[in-house]
BAMAR-772259 format. One record per residue (C-alpha): residue in three letters; residue number from 1; x, y, z negated. Coordinates in steps of 0.001 Angstrom, whole numbers, m for minus. Each point is the difference from the previous one (the first is absolute). Layout:
@resn=ALA | resi=NUM | c1=X | c2=Y | c3=Z
...
//
This chain:
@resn=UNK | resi=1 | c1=m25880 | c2=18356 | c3=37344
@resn=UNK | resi=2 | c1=345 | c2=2466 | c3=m3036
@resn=UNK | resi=3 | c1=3853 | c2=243 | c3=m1074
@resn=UNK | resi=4 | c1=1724 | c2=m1119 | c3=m3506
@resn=UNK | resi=5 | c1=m2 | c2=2643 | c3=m2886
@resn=UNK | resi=6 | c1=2952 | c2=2089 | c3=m482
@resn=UNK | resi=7 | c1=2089 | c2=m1577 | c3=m2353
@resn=UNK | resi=8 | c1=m379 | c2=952 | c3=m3959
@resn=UNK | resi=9 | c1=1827 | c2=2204 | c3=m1641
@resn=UNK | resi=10 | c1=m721 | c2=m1173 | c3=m3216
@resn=UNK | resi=11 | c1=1634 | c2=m3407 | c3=m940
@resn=UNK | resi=12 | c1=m1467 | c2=m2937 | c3=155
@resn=UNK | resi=13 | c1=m457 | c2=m2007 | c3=m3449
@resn=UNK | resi=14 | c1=m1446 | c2=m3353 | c3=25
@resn=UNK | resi=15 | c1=m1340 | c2=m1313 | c3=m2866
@resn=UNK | resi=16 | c1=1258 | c2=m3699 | c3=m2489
@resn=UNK | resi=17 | c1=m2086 | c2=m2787 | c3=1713
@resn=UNK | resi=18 | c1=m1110 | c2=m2556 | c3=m2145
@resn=UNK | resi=19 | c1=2118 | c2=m3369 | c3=650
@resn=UNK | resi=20 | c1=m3636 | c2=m1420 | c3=146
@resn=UNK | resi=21 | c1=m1420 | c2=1527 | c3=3134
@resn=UNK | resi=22 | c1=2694 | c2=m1646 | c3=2035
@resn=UNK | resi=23 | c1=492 | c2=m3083 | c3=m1716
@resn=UNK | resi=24 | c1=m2108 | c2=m2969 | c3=m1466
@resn=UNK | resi=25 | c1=m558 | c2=401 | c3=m3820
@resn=UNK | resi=26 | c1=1178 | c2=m4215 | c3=329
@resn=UNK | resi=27 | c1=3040 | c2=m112 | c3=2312
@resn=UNK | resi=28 | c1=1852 | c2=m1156 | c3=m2652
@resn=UNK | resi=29 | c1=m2445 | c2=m2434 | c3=m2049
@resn=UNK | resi=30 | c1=1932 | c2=m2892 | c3=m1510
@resn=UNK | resi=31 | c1=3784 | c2=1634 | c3=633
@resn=UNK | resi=32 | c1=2151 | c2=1557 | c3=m2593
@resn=UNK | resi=33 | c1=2295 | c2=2371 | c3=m580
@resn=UNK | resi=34 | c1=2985 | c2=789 | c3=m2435
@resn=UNK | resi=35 | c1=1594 | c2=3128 | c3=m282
@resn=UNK | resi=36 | c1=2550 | c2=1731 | c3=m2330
@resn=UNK | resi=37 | c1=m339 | c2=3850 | c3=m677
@resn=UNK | resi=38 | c1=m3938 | c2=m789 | c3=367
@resn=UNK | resi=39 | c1=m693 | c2=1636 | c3=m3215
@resn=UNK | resi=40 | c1=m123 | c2=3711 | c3=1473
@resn=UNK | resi=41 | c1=627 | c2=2015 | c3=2552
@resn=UNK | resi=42 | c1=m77 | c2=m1094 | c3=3751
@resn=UNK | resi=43 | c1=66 | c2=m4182 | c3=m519
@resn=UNK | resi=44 | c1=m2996 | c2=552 | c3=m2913
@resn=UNK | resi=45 | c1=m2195 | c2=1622 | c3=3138
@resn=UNK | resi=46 | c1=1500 | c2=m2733 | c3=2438
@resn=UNK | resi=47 | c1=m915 | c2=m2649 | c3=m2249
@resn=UNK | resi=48 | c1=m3374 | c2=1432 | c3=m986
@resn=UNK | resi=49 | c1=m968 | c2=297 | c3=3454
@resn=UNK | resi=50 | c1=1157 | c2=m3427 | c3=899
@resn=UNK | resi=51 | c1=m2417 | c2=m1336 | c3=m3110
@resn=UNK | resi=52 | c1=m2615 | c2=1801 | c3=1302
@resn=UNK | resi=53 | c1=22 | c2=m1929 | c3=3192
@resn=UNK | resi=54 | c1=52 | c2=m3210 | c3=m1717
@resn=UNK | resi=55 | c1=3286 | c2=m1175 | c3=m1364
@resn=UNK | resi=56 | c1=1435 | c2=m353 | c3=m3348
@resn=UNK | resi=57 | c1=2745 | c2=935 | c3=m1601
@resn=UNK | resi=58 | c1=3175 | c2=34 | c3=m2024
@resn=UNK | resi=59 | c1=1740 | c2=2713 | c3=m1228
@resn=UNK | resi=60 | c1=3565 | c2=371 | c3=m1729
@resn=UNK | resi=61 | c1=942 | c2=2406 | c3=m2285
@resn=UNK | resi=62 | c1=2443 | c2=74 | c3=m2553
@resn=UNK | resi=63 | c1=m2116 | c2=2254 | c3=m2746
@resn=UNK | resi=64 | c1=m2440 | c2=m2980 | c3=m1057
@resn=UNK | resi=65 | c1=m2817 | c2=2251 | c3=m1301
@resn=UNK | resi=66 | c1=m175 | c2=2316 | c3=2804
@resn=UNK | resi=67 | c1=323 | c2=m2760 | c3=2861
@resn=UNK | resi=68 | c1=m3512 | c2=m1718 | c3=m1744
@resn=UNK | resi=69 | c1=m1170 | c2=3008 | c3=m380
@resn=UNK | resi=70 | c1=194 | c2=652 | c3=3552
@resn=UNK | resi=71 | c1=m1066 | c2=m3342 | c3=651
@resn=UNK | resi=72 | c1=m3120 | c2=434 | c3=m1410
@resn=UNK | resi=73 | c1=m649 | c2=3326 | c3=1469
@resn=UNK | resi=74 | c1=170 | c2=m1755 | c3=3562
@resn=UNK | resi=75 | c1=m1884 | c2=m3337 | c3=m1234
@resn=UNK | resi=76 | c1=m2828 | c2=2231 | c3=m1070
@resn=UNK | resi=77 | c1=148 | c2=2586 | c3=3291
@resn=UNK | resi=78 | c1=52 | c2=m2489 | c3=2691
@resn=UNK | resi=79 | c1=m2059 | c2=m3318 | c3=m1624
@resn=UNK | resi=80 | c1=3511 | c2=m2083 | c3=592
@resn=UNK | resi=81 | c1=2405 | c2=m1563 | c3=m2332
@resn=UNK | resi=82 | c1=3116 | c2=1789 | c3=m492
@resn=UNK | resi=83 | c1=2802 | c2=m1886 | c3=m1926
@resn=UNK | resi=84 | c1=2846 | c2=1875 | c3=m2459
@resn=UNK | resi=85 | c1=3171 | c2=m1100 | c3=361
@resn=UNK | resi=86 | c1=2432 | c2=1367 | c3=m2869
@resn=UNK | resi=87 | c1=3429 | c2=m509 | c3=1954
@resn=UNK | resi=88 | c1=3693 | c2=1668 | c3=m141
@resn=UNK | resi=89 | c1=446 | c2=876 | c3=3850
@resn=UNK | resi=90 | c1=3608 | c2=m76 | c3=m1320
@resn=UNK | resi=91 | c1=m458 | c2=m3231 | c3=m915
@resn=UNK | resi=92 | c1=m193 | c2=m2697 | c3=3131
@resn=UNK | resi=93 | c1=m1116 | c2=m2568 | c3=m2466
@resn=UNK | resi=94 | c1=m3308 | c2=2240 | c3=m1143
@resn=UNK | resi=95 | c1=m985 | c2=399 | c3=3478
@resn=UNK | resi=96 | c1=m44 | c2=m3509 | c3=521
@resn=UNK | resi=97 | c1=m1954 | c2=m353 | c3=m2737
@resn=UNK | resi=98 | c1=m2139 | c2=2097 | c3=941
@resn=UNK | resi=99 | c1=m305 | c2=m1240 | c3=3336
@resn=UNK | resi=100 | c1=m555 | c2=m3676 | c3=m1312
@resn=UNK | resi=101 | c1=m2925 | c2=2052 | c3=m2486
@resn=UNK | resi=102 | c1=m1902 | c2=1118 | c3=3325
@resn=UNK | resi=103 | c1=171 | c2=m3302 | c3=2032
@resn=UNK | resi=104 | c1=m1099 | c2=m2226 | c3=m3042
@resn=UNK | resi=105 | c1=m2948 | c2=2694 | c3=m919
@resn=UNK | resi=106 | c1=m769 | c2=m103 | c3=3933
@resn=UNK | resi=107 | c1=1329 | c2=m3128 | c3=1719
@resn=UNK | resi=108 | c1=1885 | c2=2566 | c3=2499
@resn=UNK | resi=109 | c1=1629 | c2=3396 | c3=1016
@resn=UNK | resi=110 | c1=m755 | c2=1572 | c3=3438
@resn=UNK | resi=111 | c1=1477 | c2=3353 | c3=266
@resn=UNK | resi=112 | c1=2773 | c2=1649 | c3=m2195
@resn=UNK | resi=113 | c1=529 | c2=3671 | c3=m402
@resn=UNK | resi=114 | c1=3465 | c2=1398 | c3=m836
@resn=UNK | resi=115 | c1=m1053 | c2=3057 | c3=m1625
@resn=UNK | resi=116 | c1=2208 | c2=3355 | c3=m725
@resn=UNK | resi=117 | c1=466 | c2=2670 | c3=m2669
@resn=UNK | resi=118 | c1=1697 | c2=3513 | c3=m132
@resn=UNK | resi=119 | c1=2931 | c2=2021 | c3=897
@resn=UNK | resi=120 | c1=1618 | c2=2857 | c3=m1341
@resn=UNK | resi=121 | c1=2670 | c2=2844 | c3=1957
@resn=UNK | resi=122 | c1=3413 | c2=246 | c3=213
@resn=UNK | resi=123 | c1=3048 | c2=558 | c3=2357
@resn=UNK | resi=124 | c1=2075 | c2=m2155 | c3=691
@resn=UNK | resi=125 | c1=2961 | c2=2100 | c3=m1850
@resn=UNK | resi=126 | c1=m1871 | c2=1 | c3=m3138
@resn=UNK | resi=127 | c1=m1207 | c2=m4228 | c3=759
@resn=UNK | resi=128 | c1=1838 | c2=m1851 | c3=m2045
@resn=UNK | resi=129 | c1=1412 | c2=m3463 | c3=1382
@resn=UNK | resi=130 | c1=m1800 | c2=m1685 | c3=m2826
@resn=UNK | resi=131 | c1=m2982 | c2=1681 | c3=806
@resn=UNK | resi=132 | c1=200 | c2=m183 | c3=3763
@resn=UNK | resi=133 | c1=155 | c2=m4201 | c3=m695
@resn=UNK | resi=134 | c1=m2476 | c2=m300 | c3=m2154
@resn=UNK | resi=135 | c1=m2843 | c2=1572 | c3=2097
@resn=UNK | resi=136 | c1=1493 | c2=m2719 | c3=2247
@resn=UNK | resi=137 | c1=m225 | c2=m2459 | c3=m2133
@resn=UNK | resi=138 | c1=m3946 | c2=580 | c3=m1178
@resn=UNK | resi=139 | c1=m1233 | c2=484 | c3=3408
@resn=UNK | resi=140 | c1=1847 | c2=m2883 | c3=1435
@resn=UNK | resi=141 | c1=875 | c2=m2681 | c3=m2585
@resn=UNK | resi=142 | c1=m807 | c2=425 | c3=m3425
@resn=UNK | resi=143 | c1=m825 | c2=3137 | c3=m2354
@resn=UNK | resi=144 | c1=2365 | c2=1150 | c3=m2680
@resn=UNK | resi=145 | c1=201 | c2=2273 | c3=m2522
@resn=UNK | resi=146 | c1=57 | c2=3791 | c3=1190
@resn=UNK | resi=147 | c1=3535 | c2=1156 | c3=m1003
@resn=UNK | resi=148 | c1=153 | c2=3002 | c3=m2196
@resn=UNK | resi=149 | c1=929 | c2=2387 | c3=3465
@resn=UNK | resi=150 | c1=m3304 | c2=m995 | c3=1868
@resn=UNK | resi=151 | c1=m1740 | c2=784 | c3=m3287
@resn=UNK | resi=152 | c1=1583 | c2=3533 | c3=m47
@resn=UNK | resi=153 | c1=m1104 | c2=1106 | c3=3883
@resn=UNK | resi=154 | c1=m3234 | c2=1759 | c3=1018
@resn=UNK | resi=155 | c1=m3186 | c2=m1890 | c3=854
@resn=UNK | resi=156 | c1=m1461 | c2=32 | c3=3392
@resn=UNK | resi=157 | c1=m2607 | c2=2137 | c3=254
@resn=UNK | resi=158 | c1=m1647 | c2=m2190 | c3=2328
@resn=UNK | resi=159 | c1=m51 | c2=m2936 | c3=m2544
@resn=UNK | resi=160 | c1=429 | c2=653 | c3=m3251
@resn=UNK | resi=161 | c1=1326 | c2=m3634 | c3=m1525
@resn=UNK | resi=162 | c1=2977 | c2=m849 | c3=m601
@resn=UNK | resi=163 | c1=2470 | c2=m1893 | c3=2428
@resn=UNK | resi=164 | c1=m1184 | c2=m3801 | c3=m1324
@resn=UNK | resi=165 | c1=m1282 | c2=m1165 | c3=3804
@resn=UNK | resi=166 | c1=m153 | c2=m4155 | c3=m52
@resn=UNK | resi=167 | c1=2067 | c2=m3297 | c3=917
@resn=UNK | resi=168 | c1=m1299 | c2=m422 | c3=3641
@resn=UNK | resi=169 | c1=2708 | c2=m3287 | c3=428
@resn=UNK | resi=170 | c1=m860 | c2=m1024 | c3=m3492
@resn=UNK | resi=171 | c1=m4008 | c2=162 | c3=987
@resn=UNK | resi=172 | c1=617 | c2=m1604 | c3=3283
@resn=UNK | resi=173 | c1=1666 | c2=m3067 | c3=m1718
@resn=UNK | resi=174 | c1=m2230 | c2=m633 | c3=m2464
@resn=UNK | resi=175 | c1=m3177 | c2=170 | c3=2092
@resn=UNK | resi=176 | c1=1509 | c2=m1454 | c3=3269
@resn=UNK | resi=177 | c1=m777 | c2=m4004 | c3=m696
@resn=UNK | resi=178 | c1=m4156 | c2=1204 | c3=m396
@resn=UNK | resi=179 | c1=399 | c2=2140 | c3=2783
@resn=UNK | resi=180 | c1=1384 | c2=m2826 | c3=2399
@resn=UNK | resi=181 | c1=m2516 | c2=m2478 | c3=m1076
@resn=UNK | resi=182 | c1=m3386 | c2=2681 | c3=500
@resn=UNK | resi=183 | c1=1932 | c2=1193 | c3=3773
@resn=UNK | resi=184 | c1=m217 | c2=3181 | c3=m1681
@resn=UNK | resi=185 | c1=1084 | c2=3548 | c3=354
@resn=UNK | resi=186 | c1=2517 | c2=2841 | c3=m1882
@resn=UNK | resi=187 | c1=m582 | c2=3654 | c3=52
@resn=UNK | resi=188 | c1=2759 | c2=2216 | c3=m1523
@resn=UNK | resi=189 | c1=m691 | c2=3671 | c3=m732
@resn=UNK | resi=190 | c1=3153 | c2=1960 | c3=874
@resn=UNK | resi=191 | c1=333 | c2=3938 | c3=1668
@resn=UNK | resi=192 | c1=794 | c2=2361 | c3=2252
@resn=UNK | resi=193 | c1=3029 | c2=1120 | c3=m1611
@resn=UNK | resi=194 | c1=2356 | c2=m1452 | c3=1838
@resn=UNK | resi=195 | c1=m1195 | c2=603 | c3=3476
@resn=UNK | resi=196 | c1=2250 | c2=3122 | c3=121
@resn=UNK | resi=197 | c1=3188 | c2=1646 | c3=m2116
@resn=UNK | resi=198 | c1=m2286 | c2=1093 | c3=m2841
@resn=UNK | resi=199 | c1=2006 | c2=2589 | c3=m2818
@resn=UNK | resi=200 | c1=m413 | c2=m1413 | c3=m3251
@resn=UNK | resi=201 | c1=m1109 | c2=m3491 | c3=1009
@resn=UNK | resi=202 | c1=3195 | c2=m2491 | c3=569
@resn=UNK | resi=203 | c1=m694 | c2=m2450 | c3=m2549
@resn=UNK | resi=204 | c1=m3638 | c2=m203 | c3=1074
@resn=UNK | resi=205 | c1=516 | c2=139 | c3=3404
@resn=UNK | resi=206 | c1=2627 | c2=m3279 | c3=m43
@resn=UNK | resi=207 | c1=m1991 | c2=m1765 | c3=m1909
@resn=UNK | resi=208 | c1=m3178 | c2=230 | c3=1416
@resn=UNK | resi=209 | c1=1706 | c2=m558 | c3=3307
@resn=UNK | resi=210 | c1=1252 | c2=m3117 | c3=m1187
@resn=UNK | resi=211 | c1=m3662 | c2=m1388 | c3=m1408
@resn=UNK | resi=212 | c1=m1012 | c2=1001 | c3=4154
@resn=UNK | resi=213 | c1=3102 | c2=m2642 | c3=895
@resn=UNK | resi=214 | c1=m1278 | c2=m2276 | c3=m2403
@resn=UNK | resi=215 | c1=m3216 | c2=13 | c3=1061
@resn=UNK | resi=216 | c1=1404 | c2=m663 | c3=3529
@resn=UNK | resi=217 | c1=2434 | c2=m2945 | c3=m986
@resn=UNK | resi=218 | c1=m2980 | c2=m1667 | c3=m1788
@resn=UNK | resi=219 | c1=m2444 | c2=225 | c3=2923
@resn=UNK | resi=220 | c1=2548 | c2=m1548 | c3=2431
@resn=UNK | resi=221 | c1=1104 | c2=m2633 | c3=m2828
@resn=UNK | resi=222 | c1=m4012 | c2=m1154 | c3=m929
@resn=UNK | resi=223 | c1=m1320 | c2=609 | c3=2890
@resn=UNK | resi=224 | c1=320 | c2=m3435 | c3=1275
@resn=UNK | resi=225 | c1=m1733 | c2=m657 | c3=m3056
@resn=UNK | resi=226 | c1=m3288 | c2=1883 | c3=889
@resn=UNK | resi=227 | c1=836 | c2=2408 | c3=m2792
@resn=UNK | resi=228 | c1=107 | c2=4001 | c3=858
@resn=UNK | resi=229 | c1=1853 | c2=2673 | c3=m1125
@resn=UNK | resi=230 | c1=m578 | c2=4208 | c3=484
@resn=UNK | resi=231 | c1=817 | c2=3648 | c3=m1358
@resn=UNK | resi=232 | c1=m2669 | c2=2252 | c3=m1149
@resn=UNK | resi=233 | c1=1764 | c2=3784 | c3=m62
@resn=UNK | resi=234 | c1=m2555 | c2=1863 | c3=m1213
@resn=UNK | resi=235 | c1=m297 | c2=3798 | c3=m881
@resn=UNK | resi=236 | c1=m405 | c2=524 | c3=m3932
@resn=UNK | resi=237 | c1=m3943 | c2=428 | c3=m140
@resn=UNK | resi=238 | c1=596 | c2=2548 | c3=m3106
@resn=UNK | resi=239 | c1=2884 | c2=2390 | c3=1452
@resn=UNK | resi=240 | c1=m179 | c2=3372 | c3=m1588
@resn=UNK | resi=241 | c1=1198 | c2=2000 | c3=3524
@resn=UNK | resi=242 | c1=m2905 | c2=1695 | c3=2060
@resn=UNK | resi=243 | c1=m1256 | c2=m1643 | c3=3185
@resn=UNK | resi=244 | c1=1741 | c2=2017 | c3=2780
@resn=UNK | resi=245 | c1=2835 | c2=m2961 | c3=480
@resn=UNK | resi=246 | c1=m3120 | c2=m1835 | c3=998
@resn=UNK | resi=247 | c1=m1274 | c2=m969 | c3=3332
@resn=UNK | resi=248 | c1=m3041 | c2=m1290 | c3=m841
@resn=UNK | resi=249 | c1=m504 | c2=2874 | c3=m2838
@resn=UNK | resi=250 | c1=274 | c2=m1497 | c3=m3250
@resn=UNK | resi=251 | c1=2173 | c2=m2588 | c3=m2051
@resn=UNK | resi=252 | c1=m1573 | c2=m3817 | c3=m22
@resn=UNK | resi=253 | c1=m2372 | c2=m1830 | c3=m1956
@resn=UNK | resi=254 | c1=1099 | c2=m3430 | c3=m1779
@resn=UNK | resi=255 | c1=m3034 | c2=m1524 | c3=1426
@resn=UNK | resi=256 | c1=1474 | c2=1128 | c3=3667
@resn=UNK | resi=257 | c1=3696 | c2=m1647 | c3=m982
@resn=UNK | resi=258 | c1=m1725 | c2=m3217 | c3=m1290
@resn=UNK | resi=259 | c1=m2026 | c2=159 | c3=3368
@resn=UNK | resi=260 | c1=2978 | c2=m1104 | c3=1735
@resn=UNK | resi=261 | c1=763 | c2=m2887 | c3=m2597
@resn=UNK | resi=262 | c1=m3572 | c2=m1373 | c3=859
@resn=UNK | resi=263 | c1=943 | c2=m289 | c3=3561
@resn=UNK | resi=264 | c1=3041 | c2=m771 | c3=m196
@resn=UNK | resi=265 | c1=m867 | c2=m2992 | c3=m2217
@resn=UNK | resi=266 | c1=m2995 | c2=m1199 | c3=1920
@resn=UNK | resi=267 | c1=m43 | c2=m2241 | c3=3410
@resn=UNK | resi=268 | c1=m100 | c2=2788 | c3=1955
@resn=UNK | resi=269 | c1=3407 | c2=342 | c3=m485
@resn=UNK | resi=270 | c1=1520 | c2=m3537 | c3=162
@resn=UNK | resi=271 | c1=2314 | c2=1080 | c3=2562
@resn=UNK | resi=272 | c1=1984 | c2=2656 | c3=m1432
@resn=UNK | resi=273 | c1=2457 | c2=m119 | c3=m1950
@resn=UNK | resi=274 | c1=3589 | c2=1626 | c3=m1178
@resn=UNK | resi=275 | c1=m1186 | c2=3345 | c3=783
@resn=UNK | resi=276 | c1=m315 | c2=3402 | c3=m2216
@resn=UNK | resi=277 | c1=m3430 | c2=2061 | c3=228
@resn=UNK | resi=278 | c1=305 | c2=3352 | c3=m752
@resn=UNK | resi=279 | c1=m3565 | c2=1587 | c3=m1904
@resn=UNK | resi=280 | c1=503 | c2=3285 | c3=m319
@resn=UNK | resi=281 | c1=m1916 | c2=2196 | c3=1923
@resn=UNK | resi=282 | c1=2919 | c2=668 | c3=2413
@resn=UNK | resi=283 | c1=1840 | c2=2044 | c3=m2711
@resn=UNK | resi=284 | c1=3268 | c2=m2021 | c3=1089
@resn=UNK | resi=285 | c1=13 | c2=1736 | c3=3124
@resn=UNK | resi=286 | c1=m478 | c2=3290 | c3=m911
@resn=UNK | resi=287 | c1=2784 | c2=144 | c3=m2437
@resn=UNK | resi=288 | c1=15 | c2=2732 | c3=m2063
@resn=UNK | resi=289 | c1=2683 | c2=28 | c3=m2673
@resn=UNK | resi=290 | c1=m1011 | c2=m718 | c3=m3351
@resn=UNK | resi=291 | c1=2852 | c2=1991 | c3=m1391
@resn=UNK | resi=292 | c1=1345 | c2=3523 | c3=1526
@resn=UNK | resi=293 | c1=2140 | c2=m613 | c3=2495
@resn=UNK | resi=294 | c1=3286 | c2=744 | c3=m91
@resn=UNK | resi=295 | c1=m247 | c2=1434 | c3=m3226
@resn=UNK | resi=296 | c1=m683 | c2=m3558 | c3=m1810
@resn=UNK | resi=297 | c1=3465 | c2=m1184 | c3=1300
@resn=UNK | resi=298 | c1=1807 | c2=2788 | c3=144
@resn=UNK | resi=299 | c1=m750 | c2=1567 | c3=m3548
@resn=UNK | resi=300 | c1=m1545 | c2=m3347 | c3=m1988
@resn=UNK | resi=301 | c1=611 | c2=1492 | c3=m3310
@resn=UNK | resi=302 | c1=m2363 | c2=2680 | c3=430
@resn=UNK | resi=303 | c1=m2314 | c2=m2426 | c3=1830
@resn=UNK | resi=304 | c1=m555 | c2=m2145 | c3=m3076
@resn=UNK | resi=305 | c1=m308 | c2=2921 | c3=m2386
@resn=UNK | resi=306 | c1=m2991 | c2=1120 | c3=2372
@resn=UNK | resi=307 | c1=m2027 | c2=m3710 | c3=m417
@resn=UNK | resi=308 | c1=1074 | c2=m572 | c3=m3790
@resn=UNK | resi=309 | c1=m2009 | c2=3248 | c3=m506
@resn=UNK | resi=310 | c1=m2808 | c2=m1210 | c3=1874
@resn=UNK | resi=311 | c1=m449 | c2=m3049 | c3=m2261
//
């Protein structure tokens, strides 16, 4: 019996498989799905590759011309209706609008997705309390106006947008009546942040830890219901550092994050629910700092002088 090869030296780099060649192009004929962030980014790729498996769509955007115009982009790209929804996720009483808009243009709402936006650095010494509570406050409840100090720190040069993430309660509230009646499903895209004590990261980190609880509470709470809830932590798909804090040898594909949404929102899997799903090529375990370690704490004035000249 000839013996297995000696193992490679070179690593191993599979390549993006198309959502397709795994699962049917109509697993989800006749559901919908509404979504808020869904006009770029990660939720835009989730929501495209739901639509191109059969559902339709609403998205909700607060910029009016840009959410049709993304609308349109993913009517005409996937042969399904997508639906703008101009809404305040400030505002409670726009997302209920725009809730109502979906389920009166569709006769129902089957999945939600919470979506996210970006982040920016500081230290806790330079965090101010303001700031610190309203990263809170947009993750968990209900955006706000960046104050003038959150405006004044660095961007993340994994994400480059602003700190405006939105109103998971607020979306969960509004949608939650259409969700109960369709036995449907929530997926809420949160991160790894908070998974360990990272520098720079406190406001992010407690907040995105509390949309995890949330997600939890409202599992346990609808589940009796028939209605699911999960996490999606995903890795950002368009991080700027190389690949060597990768296991699997390079950074994600949206179409491999909204791979998980697809199962996760199909029969297959009915029974599980209240749990986070880490997608990101097992760079969570690896843990390499993102900042220079103990130099970012230690010395964070000279830290941030370093990234604003980066930007």
């Amino acid at each position: 019996m000839p013996s297995p090869a000696a193992p490679s030296t070179v690593q191993v780099i599979k390549p993006v498989t198309p959502t397709t060649n795994t699962f049917r192009a109509d697993l989800f004929k006749g559901k919908v799905v509404l979504s808020t962030g869904g006009r770029s980014g990660i939720v835009y790729k989730m929501i495209k590759v739901m639509m191109n498996h059969g559902a339709d769509s609403a998205i909700i955007g607060r910029n009016g011309p840009e959410n049709e115009k993304a609308a349109a982009q993913l009517s005409k790209e996937t042969g399904r209706t997508c639906l703008p929804c101009q809404g305040d996720v400030r505002k409670p009483e726009d997302l209920k609008a725009a809730a109502k808009a979906a389920y009166e243009k569709f006769g129902k709402i089957d999945f939600v997705i919470c979506g996210a936006a970006g982040n920016f650095l500081s230290p806790i010494e330079g965090l101010s309390e303001n700031a610190f509570k309203t990263v809170v406050d947009i993750d968990l409840v209900s955006p706000a106006p960046v104050p003038p100090r959150i405006k004044a720190l660095p961007l993340c040069p994994l994400n480059n947008r602003r700190a405006l993430q939105l109103g998971t309660y607020n979306t969960i509230k509004a949608t939650l009546p259409y969700v109960r009646e369709a036995q449907g499903s929530y997926i809420h895209i949160s991160a790894t942040l908070h998974y360990r004590g990272l520098p720079w990261q406190a406001h992010v980190s407690a907040a995105k830890a509390g949309v995890d609880a949330l997600s939890a509470v409202l599992a346990v709470e609808e589940g009796p219901r028939g209605v699911r809830s999960n996490v999606i932590a995903p890795d950002n798909p368009k991080g700027d550092r190389n690949n060597d804090a990768m296991p699997l040898g390079r950074w994600g594909d949206g179409d491999e994050i909204a791979a998980m949404a697809l199962f996760l929102f199909s029969d297959s899997a009915n029974w599980i629910t209240g749990q986070v799903f880490v997608v990101d090529g097992g760079e969570n375990h690896v843990r390499v700092p993102q900042l220079p370690y103990p130099q970012a704490v230690l010395d964070p004035k000279s830290m941030m002088d370093r990234i604003q000249a980066k930007i």
